[in-house]
C-alpha positions in Angstrom: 19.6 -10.0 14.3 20.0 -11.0 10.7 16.8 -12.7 11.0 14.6 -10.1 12.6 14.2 -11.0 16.0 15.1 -8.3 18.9 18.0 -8.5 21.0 17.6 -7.3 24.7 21.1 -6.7 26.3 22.9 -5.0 23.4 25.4 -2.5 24.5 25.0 0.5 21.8 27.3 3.4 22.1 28.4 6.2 19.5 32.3 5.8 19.2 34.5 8.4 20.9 31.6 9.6 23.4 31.8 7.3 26.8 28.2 6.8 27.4 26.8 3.4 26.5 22.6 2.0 26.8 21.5 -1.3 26.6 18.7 -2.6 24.4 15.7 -3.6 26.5 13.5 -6.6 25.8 12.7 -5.6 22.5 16.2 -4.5 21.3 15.2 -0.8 21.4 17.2 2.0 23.2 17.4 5.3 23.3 21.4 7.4 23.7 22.1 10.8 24.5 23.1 12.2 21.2 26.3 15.0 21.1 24.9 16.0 18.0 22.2 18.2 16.9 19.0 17.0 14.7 19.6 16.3 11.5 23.5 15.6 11.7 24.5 12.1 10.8 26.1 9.9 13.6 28.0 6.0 13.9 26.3 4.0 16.4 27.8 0.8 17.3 26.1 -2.1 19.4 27.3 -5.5 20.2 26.3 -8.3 21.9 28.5 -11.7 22.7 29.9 -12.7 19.1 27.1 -10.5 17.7 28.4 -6.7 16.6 26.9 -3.8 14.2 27.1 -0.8 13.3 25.3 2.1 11.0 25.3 5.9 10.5 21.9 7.3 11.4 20.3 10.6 11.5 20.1 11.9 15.0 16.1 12.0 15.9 15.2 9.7 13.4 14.3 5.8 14.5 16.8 3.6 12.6 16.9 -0.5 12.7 20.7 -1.5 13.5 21.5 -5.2 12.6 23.5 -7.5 14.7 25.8 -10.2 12.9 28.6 -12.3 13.6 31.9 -10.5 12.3 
């Protein structure tokens, strides 16, 4: 979240692709990518009031921040 702790139980999904993962208790997760390495992809996760979203490079790690909208 906006202060740095971990958030287990976030749904993260990319939009337009049905698959969606769920953080575990230390807000990491791991989704099936449709794209290959090195191609930029929008993730989305949310959680309760608590949503965010960022373009990361597939195989790379990437911090994703939760906030209230």
């Amino acid at each position: 979240d906006e202060r740095g702790r971990s958030i287990s139980g976030a749904r993260v999904s990319i939009p337009g692709y049905p698959e969606i993962v769920t953080t575990d208790e230390m807000g990491n997760f791991s989704l099936p990518s449709h794209y290959a390495d090195g191609q930029l992809v929008q993730v989305r996760a949310e959680k309760g009031n608590l949503v965010g979203s960022i373009s990361v490079i597939v195989g790379k790690d990437a911090e994703l921040i939760l906030r209230k909208p």
